[in-house]
LOVEXMAR-493043 format. One record per residue (C-alpha): residue in three letters; y, z, x. Coordinates in Angstrom, 1 decimal. Layout:
<recs>
["ALA"; [Y; Z; X]]
...
</recs>
This chain:
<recs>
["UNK"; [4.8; 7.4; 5.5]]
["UNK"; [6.0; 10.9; 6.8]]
["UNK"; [5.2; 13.9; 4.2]]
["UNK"; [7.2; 16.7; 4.2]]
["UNK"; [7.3; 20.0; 1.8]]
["UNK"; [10.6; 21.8; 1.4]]
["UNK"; [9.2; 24.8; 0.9]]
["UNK"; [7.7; 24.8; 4.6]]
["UNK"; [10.9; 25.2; 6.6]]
["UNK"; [9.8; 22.2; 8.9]]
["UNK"; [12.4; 19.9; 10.4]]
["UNK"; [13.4; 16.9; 8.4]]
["UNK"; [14.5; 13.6; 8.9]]
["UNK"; [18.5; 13.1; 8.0]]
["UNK"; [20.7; 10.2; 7.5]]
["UNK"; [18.7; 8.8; 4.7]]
["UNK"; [18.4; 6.2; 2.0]]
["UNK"; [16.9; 8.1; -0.8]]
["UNK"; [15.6; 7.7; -4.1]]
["UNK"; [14.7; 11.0; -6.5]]
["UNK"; [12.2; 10.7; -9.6]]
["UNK"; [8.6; 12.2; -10.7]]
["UNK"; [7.4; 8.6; -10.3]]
["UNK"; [4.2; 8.9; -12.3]]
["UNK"; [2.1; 5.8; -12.0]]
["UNK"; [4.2; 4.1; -9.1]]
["UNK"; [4.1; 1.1; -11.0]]
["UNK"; [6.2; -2.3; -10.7]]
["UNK"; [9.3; -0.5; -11.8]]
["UNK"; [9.4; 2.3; -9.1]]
["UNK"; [7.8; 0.1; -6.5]]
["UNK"; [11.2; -2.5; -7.0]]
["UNK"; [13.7; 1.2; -6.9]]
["UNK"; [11.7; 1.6; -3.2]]
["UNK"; [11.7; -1.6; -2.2]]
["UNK"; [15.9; -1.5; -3.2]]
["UNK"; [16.1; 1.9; -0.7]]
["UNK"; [14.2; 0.3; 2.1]]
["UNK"; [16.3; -2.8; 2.2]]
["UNK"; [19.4; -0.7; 1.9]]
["UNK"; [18.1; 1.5; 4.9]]
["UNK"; [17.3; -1.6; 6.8]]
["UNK"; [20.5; -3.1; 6.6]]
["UNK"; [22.3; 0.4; 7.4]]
["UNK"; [20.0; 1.4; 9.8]]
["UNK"; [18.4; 4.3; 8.8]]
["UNK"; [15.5; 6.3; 7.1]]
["UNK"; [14.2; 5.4; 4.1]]
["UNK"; [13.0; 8.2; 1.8]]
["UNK"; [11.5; 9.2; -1.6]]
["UNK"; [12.1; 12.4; -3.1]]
["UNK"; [10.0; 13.6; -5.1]]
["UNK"; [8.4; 17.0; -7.3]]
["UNK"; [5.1; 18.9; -6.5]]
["UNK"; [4.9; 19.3; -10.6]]
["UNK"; [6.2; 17.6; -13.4]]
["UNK"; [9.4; 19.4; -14.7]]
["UNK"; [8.5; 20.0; -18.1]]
["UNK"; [5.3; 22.3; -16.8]]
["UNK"; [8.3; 24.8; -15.1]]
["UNK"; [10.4; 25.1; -18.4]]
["UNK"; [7.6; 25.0; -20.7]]
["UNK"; [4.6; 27.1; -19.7]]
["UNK"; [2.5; 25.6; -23.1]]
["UNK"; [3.1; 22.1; -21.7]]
["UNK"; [0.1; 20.1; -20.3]]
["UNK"; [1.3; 16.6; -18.8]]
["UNK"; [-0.7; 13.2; -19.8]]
["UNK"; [-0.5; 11.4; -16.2]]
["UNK"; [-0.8; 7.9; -15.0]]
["UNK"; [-1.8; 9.2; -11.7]]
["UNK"; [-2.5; 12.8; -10.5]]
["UNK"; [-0.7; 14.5; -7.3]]
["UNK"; [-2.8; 12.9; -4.8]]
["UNK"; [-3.2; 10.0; -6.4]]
["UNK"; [0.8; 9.4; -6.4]]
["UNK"; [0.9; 10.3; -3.0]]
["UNK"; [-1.1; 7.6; -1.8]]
["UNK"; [0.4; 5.2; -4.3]]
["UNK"; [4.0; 6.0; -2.3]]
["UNK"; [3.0; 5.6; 0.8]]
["UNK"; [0.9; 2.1; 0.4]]
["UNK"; [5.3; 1.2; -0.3]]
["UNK"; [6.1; 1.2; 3.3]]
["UNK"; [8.7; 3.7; 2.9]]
["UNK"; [9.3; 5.6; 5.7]]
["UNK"; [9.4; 9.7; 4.4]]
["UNK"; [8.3; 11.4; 1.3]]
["UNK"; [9.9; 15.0; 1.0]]
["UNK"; [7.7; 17.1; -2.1]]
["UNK"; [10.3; 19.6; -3.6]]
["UNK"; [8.9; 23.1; -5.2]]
["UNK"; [10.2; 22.5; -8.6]]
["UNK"; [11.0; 25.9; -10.5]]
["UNK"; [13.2; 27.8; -12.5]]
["UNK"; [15.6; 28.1; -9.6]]
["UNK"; [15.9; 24.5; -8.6]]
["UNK"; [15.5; 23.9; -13.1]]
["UNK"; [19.2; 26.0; -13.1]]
["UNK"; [20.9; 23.9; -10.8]]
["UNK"; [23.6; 21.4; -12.1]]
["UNK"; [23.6; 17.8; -11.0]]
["UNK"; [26.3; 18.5; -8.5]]
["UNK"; [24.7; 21.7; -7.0]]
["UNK"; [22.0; 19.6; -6.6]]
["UNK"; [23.5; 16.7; -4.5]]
["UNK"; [25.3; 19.4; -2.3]]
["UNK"; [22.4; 21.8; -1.5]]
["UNK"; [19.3; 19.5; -1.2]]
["UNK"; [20.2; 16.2; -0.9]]
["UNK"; [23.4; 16.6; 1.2]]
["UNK"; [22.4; 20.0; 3.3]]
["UNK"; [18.8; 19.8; 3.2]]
["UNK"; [18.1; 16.1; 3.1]]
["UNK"; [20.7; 14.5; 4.9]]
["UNK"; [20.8; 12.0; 2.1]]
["UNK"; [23.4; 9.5; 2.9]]
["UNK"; [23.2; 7.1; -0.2]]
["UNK"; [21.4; 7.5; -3.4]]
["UNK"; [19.3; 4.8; -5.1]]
["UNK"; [19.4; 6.1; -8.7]]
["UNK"; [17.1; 4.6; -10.9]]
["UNK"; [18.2; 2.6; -14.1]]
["UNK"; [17.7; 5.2; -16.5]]
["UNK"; [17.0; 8.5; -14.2]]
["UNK"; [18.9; 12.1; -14.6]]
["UNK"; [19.1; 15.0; -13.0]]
["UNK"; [20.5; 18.4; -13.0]]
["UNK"; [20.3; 21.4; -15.6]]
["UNK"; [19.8; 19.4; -18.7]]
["UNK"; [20.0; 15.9; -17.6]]
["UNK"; [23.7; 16.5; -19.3]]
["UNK"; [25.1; 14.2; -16.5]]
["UNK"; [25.2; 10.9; -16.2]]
["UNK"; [25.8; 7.7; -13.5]]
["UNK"; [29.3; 8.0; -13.2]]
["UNK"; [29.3; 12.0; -12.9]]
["UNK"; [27.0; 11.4; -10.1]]
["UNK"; [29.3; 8.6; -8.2]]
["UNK"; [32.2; 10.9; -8.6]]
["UNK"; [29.9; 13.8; -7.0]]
["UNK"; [29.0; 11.6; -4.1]]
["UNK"; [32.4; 10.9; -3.3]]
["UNK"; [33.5; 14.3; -2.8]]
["UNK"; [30.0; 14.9; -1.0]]
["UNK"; [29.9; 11.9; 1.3]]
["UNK"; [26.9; 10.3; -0.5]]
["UNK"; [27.1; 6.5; -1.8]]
["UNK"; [25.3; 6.6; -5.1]]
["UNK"; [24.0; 2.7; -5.9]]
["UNK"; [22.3; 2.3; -9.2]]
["UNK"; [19.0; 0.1; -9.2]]
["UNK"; [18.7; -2.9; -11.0]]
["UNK"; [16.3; -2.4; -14.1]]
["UNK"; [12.8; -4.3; -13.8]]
["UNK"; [11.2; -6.5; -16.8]]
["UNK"; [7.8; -7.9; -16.5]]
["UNK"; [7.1; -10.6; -19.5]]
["UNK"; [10.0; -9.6; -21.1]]
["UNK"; [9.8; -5.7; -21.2]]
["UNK"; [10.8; -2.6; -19.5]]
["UNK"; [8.7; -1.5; -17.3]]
["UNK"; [8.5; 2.7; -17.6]]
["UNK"; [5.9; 5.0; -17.3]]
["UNK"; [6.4; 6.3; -21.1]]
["UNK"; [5.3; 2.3; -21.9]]
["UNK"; [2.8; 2.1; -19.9]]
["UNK"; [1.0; 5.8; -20.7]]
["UNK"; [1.2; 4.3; -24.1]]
["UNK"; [-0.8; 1.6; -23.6]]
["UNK"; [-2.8; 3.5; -21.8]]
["UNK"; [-3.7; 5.7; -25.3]]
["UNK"; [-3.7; 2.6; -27.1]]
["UNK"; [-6.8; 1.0; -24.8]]
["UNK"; [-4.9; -2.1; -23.9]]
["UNK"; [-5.8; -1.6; -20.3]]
["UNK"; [-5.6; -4.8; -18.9]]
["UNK"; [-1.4; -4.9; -20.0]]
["UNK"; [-1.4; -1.3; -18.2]]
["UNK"; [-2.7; -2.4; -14.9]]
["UNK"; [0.2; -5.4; -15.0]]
["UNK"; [2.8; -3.3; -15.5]]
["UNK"; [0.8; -1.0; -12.9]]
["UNK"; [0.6; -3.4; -10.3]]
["UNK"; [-3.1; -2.1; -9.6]]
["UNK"; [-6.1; -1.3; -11.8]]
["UNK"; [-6.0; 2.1; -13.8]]
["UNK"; [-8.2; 4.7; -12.3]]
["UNK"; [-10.2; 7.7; -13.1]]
["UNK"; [-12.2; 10.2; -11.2]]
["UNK"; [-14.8; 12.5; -12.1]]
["UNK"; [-17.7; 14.3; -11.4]]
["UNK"; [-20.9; 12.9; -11.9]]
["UNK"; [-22.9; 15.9; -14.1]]
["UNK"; [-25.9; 15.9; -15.9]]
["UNK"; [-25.6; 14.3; -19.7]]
["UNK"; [-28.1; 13.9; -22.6]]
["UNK"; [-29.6; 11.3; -20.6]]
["UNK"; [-30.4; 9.0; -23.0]]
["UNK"; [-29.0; 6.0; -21.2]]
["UNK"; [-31.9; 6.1; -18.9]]
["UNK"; [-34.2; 6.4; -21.6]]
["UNK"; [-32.8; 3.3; -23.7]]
["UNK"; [-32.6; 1.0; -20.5]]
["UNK"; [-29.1; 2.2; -19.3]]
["UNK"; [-28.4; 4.7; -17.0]]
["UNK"; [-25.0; 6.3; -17.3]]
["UNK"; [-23.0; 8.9; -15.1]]
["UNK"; [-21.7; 11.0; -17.2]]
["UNK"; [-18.1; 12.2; -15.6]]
["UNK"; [-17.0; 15.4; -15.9]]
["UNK"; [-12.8; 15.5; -16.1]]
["UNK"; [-12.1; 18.8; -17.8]]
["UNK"; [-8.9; 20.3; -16.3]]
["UNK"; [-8.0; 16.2; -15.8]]
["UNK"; [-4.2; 15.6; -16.5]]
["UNK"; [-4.7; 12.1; -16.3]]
["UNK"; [-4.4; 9.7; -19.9]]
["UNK"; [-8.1; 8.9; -21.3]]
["UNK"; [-8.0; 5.5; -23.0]]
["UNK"; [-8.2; 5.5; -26.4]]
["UNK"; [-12.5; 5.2; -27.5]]
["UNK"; [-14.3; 2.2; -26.6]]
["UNK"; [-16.4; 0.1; -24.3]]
["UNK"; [-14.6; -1.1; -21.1]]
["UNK"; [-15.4; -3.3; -18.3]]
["UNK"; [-15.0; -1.6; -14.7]]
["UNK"; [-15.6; -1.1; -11.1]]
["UNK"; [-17.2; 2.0; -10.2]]
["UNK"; [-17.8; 3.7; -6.6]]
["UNK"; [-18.8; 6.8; -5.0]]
["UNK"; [-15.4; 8.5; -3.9]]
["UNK"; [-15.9; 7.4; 0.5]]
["UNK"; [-19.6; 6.2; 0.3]]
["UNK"; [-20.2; 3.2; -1.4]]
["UNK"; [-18.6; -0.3; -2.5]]
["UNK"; [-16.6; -0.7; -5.6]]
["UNK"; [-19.4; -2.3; -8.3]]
["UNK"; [-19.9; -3.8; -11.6]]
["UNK"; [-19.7; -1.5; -14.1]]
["UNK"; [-19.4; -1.0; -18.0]]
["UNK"; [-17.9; 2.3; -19.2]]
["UNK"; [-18.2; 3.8; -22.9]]
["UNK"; [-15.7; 6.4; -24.2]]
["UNK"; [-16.0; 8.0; -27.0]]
["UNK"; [-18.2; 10.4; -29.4]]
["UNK"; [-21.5; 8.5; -29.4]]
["UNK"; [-21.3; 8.2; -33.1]]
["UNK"; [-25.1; 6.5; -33.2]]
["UNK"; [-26.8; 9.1; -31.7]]
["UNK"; [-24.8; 11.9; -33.5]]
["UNK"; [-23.7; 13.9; -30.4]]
["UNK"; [-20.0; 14.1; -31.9]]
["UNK"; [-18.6; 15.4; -28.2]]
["UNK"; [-16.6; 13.1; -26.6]]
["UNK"; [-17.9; 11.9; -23.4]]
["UNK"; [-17.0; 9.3; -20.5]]
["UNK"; [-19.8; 7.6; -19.2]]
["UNK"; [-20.7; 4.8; -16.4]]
["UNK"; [-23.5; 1.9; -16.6]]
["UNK"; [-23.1; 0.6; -13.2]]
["UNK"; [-24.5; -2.7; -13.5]]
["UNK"; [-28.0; -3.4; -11.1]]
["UNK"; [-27.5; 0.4; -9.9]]
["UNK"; [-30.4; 2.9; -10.3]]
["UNK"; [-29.6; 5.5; -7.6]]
["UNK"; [-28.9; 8.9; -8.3]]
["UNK"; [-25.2; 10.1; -8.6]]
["UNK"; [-25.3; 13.7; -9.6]]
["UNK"; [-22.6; 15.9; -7.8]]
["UNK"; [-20.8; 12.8; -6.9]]
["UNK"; [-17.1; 12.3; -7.8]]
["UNK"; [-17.7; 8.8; -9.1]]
["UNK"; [-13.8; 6.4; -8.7]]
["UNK"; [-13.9; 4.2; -11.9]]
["UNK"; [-11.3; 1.7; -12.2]]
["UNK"; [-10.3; 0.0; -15.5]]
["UNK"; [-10.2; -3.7; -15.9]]
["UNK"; [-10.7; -4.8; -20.1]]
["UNK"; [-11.5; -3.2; -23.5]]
["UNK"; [-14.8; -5.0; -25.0]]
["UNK"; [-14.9; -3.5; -27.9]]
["UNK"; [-14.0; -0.6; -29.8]]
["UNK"; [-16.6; 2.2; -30.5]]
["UNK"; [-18.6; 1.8; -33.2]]
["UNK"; [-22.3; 3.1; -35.2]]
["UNK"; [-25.2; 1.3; -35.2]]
["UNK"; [-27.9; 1.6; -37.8]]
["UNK"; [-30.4; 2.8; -35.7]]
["UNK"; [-30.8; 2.3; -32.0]]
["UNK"; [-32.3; -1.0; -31.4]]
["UNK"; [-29.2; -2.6; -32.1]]
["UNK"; [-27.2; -0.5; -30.2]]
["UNK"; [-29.1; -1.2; -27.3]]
["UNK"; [-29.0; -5.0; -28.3]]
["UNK"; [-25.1; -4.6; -28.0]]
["UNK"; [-25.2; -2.6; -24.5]]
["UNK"; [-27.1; -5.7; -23.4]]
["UNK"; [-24.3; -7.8; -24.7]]
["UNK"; [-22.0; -5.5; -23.4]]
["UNK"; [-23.3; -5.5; -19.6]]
["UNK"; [-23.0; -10.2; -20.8]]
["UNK"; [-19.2; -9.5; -21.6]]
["UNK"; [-18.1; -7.6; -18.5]]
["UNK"; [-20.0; -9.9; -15.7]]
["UNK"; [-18.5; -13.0; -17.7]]
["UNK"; [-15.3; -11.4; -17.5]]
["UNK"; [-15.6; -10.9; -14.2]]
["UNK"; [-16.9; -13.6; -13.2]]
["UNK"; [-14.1; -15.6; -14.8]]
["UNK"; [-11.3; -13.2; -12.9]]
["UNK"; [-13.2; -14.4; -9.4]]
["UNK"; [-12.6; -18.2; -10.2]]
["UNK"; [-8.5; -17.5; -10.9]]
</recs>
């Protein structure tokens, strides 16, 4: 996949199939909409391209707003170009491009700018100053413009829409193992590793405690899950266990995100540690005293290897 900024006045790739959205998550839903736009720009010939914003909208016309992501910037990027589509063009979203009207916006960018030949809308996508517009303003737009505008077929996985408002929801719900099918891939976080109250190591269980202050991304809802866990570039995804929550035995009250990787004593300090989320054990709860919540870690570390162990014999 071939990047390209707007903002950086570098020659870009015309006569395209295109497709426009935020495309948080790049789950099962906007991986069908790209697959559509590369078909189409097989059969026609041509480029096939995602459009796509270097913020979320709502951060440009509200300055208070703070966005709960499926995947960060990076993260997407990556997620687009494991498609196969051909070019990704990042547009500078601001109050400038925020004024334009649906139609200003097919003739500037996507027309003069883009060379955007048809347009894949998305089932439910708008665009323009206030969304106001709708499918058929947008064919009637295109024909005066020269763009074909094709509207994608809405995706259902067992039985449901998939969107990225559903599937941030269950997200915040901790039903993780629904997310990641409606993901396509398993839910990730990243973090660095800092120094905790390092009690883990004292009761048996080493933990890396991630630091994700500043992190847009969702944080499950409290609880213990069963993940894989790696050093970002230096080391194998492993077995893992991963607590959210306040520790509410030990009375630290602060909520905290932190990894038992499972046979793994090494030190991870200053590492950014890539945790991926596979099942909810258990919710969070308090223990009497701390024998039995190290009894339950120790069951704990039981439920995640037979769970994976089971997901190797499917």
């Amino acid at each position: 996949m071939h990047t390209f900024f707007l903002n950086n006045h570098e020659p870009l790739p015309h006569n395209n199939v295109a497709t426009i959205g935020f495309f948080d998550g790049v789950h099962r839903g906007h991986q069908h909409l790209i697959k559509m736009v590369m078909d189409a720009a097989q059969k026609q010939g041509t480029g096939s391209m995602v459009i796509t914003f270097d913020k979320h909208p709502r951060q440009v016309l509200d300055d208070t707003y703070r966005p709960n992501l499926l995947t960060f910037f990076d993260e997407k990027m990556v997620r687009l170009s494991q498609t196969g589509v051909d070019n990704c063009v990042v547009l500078p979203f601001d109050r400038e491009m925020a004024s334009m009207t649906a139609r200003e916006f097919m003739e500037y960018v996507l027309r003069d700018r883009l060379g955007v030949t048809t347009l894949v809308m998305g089932y439910d996508n708008r665009f323009g100053h206030g969304r106001k517009e709708g499918y058929d303003n947008y064919i009637a737009y295109g024909e005066e413009l020269g763009i074909q505008v094709v509207r994608a077929t809405e995706l259902q996985y067992d039985g449901q829409s998939v969107s990225s408002s559903i599937i941030r929801q269950m997200v915040i719900d901790g039903d993780i193992e629904r997310a990641n099918q409606f993901l396509g891939y398993s839910y990730t976080l990243i973090g660095r590793v800092v120094e905790g109250f390092q009690q883990g190591r004292k009761l048996g269980f080493p933990t890396a405690n991630l630091d994700i202050s500043g992190c847009e991304k969702i944080i499950p809802a409290a609880g213990v899950y069963a993940v894989h866990a790696r050093m970002e570039g230096r080391m194998e995804m492993k077995r893992a266990i991963m607590n959210i929550g306040t520790r509410p035995t030990l009375d630290d009250g602060a909520q905290t995100i932190e990894t038992h990787i499972i046979n793994y004593d090494g030190d991870l300090y200053g590492e950014r540690l890539v945790v991926s989320l596979d099942k909810r054990l258990r919710e969070e709860r308090r223990y009497e005293h701390v024998g039995l919540l190290v009894a339950q870690m120790r069951e704990d570390v039981k439920m995640a290897n037979e769970y994976f162990d089971k997901k190797a014999e499917e």
